[in-house]
C-alpha positions in Angstrom: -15.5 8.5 -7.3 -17.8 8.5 -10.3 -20.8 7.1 -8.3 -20.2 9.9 -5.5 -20.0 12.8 -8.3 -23.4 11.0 -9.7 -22.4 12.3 -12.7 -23.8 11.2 -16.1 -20.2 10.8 -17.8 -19.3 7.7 -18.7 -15.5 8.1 -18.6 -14.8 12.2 -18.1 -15.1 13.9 -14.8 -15.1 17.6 -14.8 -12.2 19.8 -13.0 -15.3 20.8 -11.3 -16.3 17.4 -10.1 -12.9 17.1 -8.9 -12.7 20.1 -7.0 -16.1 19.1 -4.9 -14.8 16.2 -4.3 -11.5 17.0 -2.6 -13.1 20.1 -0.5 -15.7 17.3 0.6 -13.4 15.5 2.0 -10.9 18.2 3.4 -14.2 19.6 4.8 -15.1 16.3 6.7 -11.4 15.9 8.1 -11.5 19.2 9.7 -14.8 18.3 11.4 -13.8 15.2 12.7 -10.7 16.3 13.7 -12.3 19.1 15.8 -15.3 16.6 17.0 -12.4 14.3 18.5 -10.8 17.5 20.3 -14.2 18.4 21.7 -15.0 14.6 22.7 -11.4 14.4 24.2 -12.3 17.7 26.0 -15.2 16.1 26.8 -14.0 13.7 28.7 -11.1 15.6 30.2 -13.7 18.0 31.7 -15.6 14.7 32.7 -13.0 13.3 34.8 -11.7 16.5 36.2 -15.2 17.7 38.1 -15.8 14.0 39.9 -12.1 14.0 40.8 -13.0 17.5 41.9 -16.0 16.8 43.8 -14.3 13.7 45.3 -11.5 15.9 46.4 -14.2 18.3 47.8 -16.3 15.9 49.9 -13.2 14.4 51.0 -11.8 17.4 52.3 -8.0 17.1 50.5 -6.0 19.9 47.9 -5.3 18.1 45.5 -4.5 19.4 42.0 -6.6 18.8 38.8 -6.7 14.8 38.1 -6.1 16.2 34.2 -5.1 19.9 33.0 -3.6 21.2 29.9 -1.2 24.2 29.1 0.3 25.8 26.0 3.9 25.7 25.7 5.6 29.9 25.1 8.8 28.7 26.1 11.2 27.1 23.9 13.5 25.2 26.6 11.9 21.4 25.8 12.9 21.5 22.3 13.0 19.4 20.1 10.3 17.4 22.6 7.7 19.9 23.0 8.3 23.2 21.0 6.4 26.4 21.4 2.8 26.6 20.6 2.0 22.8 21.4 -0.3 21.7 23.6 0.1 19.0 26.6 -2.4 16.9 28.4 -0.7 16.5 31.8 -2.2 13.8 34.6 -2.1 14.1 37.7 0.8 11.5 39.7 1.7 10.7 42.8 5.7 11.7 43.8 6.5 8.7 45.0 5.2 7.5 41.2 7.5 9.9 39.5 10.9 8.3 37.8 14.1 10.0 36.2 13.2 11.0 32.6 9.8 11.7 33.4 8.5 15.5 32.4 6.6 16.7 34.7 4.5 20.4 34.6 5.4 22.3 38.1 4.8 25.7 40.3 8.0 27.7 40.4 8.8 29.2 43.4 12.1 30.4 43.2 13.6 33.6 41.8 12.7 34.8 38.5 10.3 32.0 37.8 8.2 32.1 41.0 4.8 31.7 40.6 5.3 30.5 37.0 4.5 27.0 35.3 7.3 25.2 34.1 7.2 21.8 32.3 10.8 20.0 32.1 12.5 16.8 32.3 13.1 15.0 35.8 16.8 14.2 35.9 17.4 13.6 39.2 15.3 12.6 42.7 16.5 13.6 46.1 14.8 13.7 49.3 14.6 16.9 52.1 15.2 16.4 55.7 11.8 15.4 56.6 11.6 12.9 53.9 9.6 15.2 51.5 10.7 14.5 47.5 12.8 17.0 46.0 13.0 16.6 41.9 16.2 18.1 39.7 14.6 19.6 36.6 16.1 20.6 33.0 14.9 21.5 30.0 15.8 19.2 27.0 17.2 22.6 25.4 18.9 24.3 28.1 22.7 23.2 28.7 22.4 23.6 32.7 19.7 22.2 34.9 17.5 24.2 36.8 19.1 26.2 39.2 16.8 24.9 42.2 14.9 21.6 43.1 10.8 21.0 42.7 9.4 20.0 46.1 7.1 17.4 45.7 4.0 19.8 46.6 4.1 21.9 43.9 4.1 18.9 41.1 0.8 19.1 39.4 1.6 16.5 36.3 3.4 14.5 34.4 2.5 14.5 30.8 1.1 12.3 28.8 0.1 13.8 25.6 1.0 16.5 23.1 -0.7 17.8 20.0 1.4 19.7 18.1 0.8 23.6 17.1 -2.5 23.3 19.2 -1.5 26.4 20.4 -1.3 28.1 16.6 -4.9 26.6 15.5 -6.5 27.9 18.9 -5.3 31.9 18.1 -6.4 30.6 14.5 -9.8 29.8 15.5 -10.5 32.8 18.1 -9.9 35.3 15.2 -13.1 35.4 13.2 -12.1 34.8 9.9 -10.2 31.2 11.5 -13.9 30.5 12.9 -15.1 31.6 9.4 -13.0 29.6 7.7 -12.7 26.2 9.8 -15.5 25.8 11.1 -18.5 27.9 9.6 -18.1 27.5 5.9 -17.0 23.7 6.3 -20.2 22.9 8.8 -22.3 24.9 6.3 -20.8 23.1 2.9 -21.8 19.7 4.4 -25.3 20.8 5.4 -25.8 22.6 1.5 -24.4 19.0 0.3 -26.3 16.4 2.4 -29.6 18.7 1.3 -28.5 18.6 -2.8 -27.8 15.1 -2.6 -31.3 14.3 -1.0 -33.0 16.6 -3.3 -31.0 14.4 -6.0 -32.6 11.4 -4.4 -36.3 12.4 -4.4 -35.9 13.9 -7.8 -34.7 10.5 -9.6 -37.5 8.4 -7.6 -39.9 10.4 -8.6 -38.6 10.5 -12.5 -38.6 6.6 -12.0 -42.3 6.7 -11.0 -43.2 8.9 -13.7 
């Protein structure tokens, strides 16, 4: 810690000293953090548009290979609550088992035309052999009141990352950007150039 501060104390570090280094490193875990999200989004992105031009050239509808959503409801707690964020792939039906949760189209009712992600708890099949999927939410205390017809799956999920949906209205207001990602990107540039400064300065003392 002494030889980061490159302080010329021999025992005492400052509250000062102290301070740097902790925002330093708070600084350089927010970054990171939001480099990984933009690689993972990256990639996402990647792997959707050649799963979308395969699907293209091909000629077949398929939905998205990956997509994400933003949970608003409350009906897969404590599994998902609201605000988090889900990485859903997509699966084939025949692929999907009991306890899987899956992200579909409503179609019936009051939730038509909405997407709902809950928990497969049961797998029938139509009369022409089509896949029909009983859905609940891990909150609710009755199952869905209709089934999911294998067409209007688009995902099972795979991933959540919690509150995502708190940081992003965080981070489109502009004191969130500000704060996360302007003063932190702009701390690490001010410190990189002091320390260098630092560097040519005691070389050229040692020449002298």
């Amino acid at each position: 810690m002494k030889e980061y501060f490159d302080t010329n104390h021999d025992d005492v570090i400052s509250f000062i000293e102290v301070v740097q280094f902790f925002f330093h490193f708070i600084t350089k875990v927010i970054l990171y953090v939001i480099l990984i999200l933009l690689v993972l989004i990256f990639f996402l992105f990647f792997f959707y548009f050649v799963d979308l031009l395969y699907n293209i050239s091909s000629g077949e509808d398929k939905p998205p290979l990956f997509d994400a959503y933003i949970i608003v409801s409350p009906s897969m707690v404590p599994t998902i609550n609201v605000e988090d964020g889900i990485i859903i792939q997509r699966i084939e039906p025949e692929h999907i088992k009991q306890g899987d949760i899956i992200s579909f189209l409503a179609t019936e009712s009051y939730y038509n035309g909405k997407v709902i992600t809950h928990r497969v708890i049961g797998i029938e099949k139509s009369s022409d052999g089509k896949l029909l999927f009983r859905t609940k939410g891990d909150h609710n205390n009755v199952a869905d009141s209709f089934l999911v017809n294998e067409e209007n799956v688009y995902g099972k999920v795979i991933f959540r990352i919690p509150m995502l949906g708190y940081i992003r209205q965080f981070l489109s207001t502009y004191f969130g950007w500000i704060l996360c990602i302007v003063i932190p990107f702009l701390y690490l540039i001010l410190s990189e150039v002091v320390r260098v400064r630092r560097m040519i300065s005691s070389k050229e003392k040692q020449k002298a």
